[in-house]
C-alpha positions in Angstrom: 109.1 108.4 107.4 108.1 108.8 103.8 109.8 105.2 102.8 108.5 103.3 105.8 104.4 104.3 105.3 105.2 104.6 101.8 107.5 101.4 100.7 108.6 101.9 97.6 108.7 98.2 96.9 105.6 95.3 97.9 106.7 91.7 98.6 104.3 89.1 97.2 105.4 86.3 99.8 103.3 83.7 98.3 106.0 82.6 95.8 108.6 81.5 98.8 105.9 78.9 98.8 106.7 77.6 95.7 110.4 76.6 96.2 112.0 74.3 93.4 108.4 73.6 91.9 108.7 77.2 90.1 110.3 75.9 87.2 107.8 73.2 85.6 104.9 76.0 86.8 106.7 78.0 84.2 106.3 75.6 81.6 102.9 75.1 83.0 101.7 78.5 82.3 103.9 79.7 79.6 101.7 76.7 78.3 98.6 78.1 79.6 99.3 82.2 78.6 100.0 81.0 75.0 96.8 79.0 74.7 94.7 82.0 75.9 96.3 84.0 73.6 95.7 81.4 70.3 92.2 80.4 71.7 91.0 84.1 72.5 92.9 85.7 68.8 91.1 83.0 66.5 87.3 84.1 68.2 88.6 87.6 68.0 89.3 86.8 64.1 86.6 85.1 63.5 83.8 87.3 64.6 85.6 90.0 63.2 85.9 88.7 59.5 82.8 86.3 59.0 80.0 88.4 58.0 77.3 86.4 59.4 78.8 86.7 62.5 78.5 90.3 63.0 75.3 90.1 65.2 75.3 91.1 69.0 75.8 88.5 70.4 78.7 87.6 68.9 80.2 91.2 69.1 79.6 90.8 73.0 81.6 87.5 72.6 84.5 89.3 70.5 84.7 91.6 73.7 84.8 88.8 76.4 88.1 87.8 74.7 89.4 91.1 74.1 88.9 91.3 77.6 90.7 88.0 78.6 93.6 89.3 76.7 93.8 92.3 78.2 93.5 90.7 81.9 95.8 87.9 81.0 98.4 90.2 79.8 98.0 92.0 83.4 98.5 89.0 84.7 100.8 86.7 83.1 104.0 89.0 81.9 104.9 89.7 85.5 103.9 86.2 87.1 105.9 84.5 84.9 109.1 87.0 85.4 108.4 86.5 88.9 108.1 82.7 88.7 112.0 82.3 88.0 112.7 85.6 90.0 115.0 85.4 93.8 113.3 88.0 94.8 109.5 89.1 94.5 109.5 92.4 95.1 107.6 94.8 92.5 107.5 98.6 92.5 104.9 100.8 94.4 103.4 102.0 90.8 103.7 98.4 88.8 101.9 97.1 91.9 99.0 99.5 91.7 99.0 99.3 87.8 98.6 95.5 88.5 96.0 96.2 90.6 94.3 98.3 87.9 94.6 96.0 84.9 93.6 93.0 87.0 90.2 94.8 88.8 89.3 96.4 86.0 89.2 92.9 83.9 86.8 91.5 86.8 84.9 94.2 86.2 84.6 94.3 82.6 83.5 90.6 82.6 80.6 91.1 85.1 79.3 94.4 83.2 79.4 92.3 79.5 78.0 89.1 81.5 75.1 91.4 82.0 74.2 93.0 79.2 74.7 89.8 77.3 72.2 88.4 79.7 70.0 91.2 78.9 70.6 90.5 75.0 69.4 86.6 75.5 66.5 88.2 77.5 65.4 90.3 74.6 65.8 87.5 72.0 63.7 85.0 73.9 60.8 87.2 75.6 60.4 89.7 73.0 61.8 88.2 69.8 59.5 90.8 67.5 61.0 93.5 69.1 64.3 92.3 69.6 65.5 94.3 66.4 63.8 97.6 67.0 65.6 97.4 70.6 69.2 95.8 69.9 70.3 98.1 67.2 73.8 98.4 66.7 73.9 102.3 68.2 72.5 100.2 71.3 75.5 98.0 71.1 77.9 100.5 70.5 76.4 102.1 74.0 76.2 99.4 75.6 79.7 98.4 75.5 81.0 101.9 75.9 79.4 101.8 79.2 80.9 98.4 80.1 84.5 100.1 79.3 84.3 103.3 80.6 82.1 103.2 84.1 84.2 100.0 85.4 87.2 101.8 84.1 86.5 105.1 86.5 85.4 103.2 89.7 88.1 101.3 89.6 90.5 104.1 89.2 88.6 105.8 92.2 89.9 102.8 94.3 92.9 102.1 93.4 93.9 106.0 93.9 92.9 105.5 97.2 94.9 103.0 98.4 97.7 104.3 96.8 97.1 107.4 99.1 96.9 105.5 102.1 99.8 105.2 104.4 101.2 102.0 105.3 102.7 99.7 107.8 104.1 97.1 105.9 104.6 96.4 102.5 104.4 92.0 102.3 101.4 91.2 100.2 100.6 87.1 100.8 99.4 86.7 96.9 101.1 85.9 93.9 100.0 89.2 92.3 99.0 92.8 93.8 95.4 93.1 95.0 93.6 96.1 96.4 92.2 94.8 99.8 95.7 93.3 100.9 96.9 96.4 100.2 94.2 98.6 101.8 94.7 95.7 105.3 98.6 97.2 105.5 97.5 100.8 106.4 98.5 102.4 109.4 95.2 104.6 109.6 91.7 104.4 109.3 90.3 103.1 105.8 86.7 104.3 106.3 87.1 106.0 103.4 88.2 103.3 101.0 85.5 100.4 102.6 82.9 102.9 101.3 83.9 103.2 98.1 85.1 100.0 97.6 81.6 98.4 98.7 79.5 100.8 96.9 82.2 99.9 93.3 81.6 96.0 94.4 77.7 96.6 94.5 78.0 98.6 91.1 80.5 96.6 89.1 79.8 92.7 90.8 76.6 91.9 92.7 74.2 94.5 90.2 75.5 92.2 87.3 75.1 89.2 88.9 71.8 89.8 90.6 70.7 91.1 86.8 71.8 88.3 85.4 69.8 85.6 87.7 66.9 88.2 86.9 67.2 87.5 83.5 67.3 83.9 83.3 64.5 83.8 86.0 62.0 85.3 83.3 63.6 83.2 80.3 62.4 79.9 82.3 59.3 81.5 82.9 58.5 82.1 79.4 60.1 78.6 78.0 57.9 76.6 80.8 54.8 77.7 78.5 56.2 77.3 75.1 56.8 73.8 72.8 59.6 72.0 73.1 61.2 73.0 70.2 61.6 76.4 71.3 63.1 75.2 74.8 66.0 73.2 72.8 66.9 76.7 70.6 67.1 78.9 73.8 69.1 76.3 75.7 71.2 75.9 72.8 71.7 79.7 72.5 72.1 80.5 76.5 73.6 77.4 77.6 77.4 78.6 76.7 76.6 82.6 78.7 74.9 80.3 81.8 78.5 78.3 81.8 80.3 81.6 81.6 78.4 83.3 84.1 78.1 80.4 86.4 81.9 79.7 85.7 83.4 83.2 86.5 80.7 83.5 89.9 82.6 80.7 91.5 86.1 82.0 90.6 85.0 85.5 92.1 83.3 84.3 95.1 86.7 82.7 95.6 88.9 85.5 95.1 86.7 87.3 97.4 86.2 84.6 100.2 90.6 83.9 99.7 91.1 87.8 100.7 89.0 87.5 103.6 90.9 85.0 105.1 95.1 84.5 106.3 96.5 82.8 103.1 99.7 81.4 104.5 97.5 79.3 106.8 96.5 77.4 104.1 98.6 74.5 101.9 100.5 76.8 99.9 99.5 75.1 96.8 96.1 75.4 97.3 96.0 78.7 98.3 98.0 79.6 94.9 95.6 78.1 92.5 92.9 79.5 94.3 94.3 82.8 94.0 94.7 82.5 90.1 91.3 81.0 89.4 89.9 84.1 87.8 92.3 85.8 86.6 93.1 82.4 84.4 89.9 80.1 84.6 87.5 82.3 82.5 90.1 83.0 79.3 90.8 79.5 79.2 87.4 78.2 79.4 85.0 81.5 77.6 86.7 80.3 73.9 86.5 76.8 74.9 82.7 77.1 76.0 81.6 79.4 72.8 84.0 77.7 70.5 82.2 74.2 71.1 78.3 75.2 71.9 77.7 78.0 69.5 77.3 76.2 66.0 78.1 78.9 63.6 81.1 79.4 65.8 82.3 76.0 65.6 81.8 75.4 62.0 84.2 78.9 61.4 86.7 77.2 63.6 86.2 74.1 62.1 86.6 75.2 58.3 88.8 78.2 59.2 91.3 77.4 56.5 89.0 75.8 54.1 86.9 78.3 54.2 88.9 80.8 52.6 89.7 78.6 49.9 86.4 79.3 47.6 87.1 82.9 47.8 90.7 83.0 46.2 89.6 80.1 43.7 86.6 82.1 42.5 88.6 85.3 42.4 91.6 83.4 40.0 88.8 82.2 37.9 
């Protein structure tokens, strides 16, 4: 009884899908893995040696790739073992773990979406104050809370589902999720809807809904300014509006994709859907801040150079 509600092993079916194509997708993401890693290590270095970039918005950037390295590595050291596996079963607690890492990413994104929203908010409708209000204690709580209260709900759910009994133990994605799991039980998951909708409103719709609250004053206040000030706040909110607008899609999918029966869709499809946000966003966040934020883009630029003053004046 004890191994049949509680397998000891879950089978992510999707990779039978994948047949003789598993090998060049290993190459493929191998590929993929090692640029998120460069991409997101040189932002990570740059913001956290370049003086003039330690300002909060650019801390808030440092932590959306500390994030994306942190969900990647969740990610992408057991896909890829998996890739060239036979078999695709993972243990009960590596499973849940995965579950943790991946959910708690998602959510760590949404909560610094938003208060990077609410930092571009400050900055444009109450630039005098914008100091007085964005110190860097306020930073420092800010991102505490967008570590720590994702990192309890989260938890909260995932310990629930790993409570529940179950039925079966085939999981049709190419990763562990918590709803597939939660649809194996054998009882009633009252319990877990509850808490899972009320972490979903906390940790995804607040943020977003926050977020289009945000930019919904901005235009207000730029449709009565010059010109001028219209290009500098585009300039400085268009790479966040990508982000945001970027990782929404990739969320709505993952949470459309687990409402529905995967295997019923082309198995290629319903792969790459299934790994748009747990790959899209730290591919494209350095991409999009690397290439739109200018003092960003001229560190990257002169990265090597840039050094080279420093050690010349210092041997003269």
């Amino acid at each position: 009884m004890e191994n049949s509600t509680f397998p000891p092993y879950f089978n992510l079916t999707m990779f039978v899908n994948i047949g003789n194509y598993r090998y060049p997708a290993f190459v493929l993401c191998l590929l993929l893995y090692t640029f998120i890693v460069l991409a997101n290590f040189v932002v990570i270095v740059l913001i956290s040696r370049e003086k003039t970039l330690h300002e909060p918005m650019y801390i808030f950037i440092m932590c959306l790739s500390i994030n994306s390295l942190y969900g990647s590595a969740g990610f992408f050291f057991r896909f890829l073992r998996d890739l060239l596996a036979d078999t695709h079963l993972i243990p009960r607690t590596a499973c849940f773990a995965q579950i943790y890492v991946i959910y708690t990413y998602a959510s760590y994104e949404l909560t610094l979406l938003g208060i990077m929203a609410y930092d571009r908010y400050v900055a444009v409708c109450q630039p005098l104050n914008y100091h007085n209000i964005i110190t860097s204690k306020m930073v420092s709580k800010l991102i505490a809370f967008a570590w720590i209260y994702p990192s309890f709900s989260v938890a909260a759910c995932v310990h629930l589902a790993s409570r529940l009994p179950l039925c079966d133990n085939k999981i049709p994605k190419v990763f562990c999720a918590n709803w597939p799991v939660v649809k194996l039980s054998c009882f009633s998951t009252v319990t877990n809807n509850i808490v899972g909708m009320f972490v979903s409103t906390s940790t995804v719709f607040l943020p977003l809904a926050f977020v289009m609250y945000t930019y919904i004053q901005i235009i207000l206040i730029c449709r009565k300014r010059s010109a001028e000030f219209k290009r500098k706040v585009i300039q400085n909110c268009l790479p966040h509006i990508v982000t945001f607008v970027n990782y929404s899609i990739t969320v709505f999918c993952d949470v459309a994709l687990s409402r529905i029966n995967l295997e019923a869709l082309n198995p290629f499809l319903a792969i790459f859907l299934s790994l748009e946000f747990v790959v899209i966003p730290p591919i494209v966040n350095p991409l999009v801040y690397g290439l739109k934020l200018p003092k960003i883009r001229k560190c990257v630029l002169n990265m090597f150079s840039c050094s080279k003053p420093e050690r010349t004046s210092q041997e003269k």
